[in-house]
C-alpha positions in Angstrom: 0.0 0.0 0.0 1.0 3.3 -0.8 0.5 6.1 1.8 2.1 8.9 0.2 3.9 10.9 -2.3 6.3 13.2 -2.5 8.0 14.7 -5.5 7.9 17.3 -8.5 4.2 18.1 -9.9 4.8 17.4 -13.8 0.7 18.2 -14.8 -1.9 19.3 -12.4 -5.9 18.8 -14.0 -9.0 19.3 -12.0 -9.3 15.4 -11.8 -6.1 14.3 -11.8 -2.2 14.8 -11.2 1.1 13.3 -12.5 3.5 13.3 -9.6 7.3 12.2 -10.5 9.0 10.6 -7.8 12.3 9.0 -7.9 11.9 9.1 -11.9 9.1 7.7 -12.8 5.4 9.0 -13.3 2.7 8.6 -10.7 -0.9 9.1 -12.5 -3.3 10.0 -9.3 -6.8 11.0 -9.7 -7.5 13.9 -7.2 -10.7 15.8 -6.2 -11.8 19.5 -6.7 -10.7 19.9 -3.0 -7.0 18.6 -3.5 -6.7 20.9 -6.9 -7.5 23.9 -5.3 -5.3 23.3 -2.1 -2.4 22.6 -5.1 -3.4 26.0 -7.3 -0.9 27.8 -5.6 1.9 24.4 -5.5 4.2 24.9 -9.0 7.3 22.2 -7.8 7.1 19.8 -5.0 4.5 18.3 -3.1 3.1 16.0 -0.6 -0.4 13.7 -1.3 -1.5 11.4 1.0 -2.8 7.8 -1.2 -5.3 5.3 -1.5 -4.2 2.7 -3.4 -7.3 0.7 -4.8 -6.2 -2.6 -6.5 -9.2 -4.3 -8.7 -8.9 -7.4 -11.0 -8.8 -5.3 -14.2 -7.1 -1.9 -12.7 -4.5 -0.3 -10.2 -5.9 2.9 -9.4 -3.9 6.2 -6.9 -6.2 8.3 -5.5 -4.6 11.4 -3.5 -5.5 13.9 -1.2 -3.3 17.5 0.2 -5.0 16.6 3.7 -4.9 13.2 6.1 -8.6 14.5 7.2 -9.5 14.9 3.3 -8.2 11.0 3.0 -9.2 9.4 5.9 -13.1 11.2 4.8 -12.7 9.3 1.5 -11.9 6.0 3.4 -15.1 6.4 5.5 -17.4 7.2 2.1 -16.0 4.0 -0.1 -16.4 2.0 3.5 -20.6 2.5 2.4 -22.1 0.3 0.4 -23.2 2.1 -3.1 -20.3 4.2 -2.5 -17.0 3.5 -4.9 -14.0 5.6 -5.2 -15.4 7.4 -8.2 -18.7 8.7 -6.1 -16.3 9.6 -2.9 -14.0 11.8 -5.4 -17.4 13.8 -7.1 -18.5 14.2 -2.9 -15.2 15.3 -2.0 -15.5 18.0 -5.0 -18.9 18.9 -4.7 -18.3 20.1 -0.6 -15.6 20.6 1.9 -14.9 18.0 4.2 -16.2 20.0 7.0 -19.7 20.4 4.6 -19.6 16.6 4.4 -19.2 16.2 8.0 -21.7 18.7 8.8 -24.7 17.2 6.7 -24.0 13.7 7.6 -23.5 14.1 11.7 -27.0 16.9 11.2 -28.4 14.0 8.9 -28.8 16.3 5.9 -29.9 13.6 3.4 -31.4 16.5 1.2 -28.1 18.4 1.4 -26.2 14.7 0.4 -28.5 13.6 -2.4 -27.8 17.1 -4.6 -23.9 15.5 -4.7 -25.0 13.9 -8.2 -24.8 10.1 -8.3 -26.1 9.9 -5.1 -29.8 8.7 -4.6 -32.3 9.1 -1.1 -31.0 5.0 -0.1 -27.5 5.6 -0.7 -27.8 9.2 1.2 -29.5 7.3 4.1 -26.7 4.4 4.4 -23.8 7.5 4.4 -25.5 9.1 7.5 -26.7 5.3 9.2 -23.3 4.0 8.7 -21.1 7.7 9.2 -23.0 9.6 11.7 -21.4 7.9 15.2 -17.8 7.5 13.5 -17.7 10.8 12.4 -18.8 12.1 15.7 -16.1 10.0 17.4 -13.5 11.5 15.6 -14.6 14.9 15.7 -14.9 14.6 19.4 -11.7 13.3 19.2 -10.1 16.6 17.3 -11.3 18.0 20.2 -14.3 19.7 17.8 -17.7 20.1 19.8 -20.3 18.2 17.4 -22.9 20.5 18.4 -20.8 22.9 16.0 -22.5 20.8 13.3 -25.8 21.6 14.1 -28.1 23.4 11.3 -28.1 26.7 13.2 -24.0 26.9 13.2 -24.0 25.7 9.6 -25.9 28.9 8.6 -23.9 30.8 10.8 -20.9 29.2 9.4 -21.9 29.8 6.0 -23.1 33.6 6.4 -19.9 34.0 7.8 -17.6 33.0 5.0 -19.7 34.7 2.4 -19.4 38.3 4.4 -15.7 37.7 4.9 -15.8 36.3 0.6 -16.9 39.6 0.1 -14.6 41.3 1.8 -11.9 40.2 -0.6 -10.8 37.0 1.9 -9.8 34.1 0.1 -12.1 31.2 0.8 -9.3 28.4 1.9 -8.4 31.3 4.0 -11.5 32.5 5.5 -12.4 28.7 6.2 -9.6 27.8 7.9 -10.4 31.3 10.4 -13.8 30.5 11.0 -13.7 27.1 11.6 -11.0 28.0 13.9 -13.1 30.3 15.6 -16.0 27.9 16.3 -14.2 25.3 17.1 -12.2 27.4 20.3 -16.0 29.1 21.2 -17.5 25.5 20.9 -20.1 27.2 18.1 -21.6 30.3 20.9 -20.4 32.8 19.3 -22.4 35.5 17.3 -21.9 36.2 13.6 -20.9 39.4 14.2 -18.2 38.3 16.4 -17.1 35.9 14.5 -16.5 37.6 11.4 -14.3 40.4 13.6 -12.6 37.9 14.9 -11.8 36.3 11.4 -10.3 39.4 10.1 -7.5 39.7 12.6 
């Protein structure tokens, strides 16, 4: 099993990368997530693998965060999810989205992610919902953060500090930040001011 890479970035496409190490090629399919944490990455890099091994293909799939890969584990681990479904989630929301609608049990949020239908939305939430919570609670992350009323807050949040001119990696990194060290009781107000410091 391969649980990383490191080494030059020869192409970089929305779905995919070629990484050279030691000399030779690596062809890894990424999501929308990965390729915009790499927009700003022109030499050498780091992506954490999954290396998925099937009867008529090898196939690297590679993420710029453990959390991002260790998220894609959990999908493929439910049943109607493959590698290809995990990759279009992953690129369709943030992990922290993904977490949020699954521990709230969002199944309308996780059925717009196209390819996935009302039965295979339930099983993500059945089968994620207490694992995702474990380790959340283990980040030291209140899961009450997750609940509908933060998610709006959350979400008004990074579209006033958007506006502002704040790069969205960089004004989701602040705010979740934020509600993770005020455990989510914290107004929006605040927590915008607070974001721009």
């Amino acid at each position: 099993m391969i649980a990383y890479l490191k080494g030059k970035l020869v192409e970089k496409e929305p779905t995919h990368v070629i990484l050279e190490v030691a000399g030779i090629g690596y062809w890894v399919k990424i999501s929308l997530q990965t390729y915009s944490a790499l927009q700003n990455t022109t030499e050498n890099c780091l992506l954490h693998t999954v290396q998925i091994i099937r009867e008529d293909s090898h196939q690297l799939f590679g993420f710029f965060t453990k959390d991002e890969k260790e998220l894609f584990e959990n999908l493929i681990s439910v049943s109607g999810i493959g590698p290809s479904i995990a990759l279009v989630f992953l690129s369709s929301m943030n992990s922290i989205e993904i977490k949020q609608a699954i521990i709230s049990e969002d199944v309308k949020t996780i059925q717009n992610i196209k390819g996935i239908g009302a039965k295979t939305a339930q099983r993500a939430v059945i089968e994620l919902k207490d694992k995702l919570k474990k380790d959340i609670i283990a980040e030291g992350i209140n899961p009450t953060m997750f609940a509908s009323a933060n998610h709006t807050l959350r979400s008004e949040a990074l579209s006033a500090l958007v506006t502002l001119g704040i790069p969205k990696a960089a004004a989701e990194k602040s705010v979740d930040t934020i509600l993770k060290r005020s455990g989510g009781d914290i107004s929006l107000e605040e927590l915008i001011k607070l974001s721009l410091r």
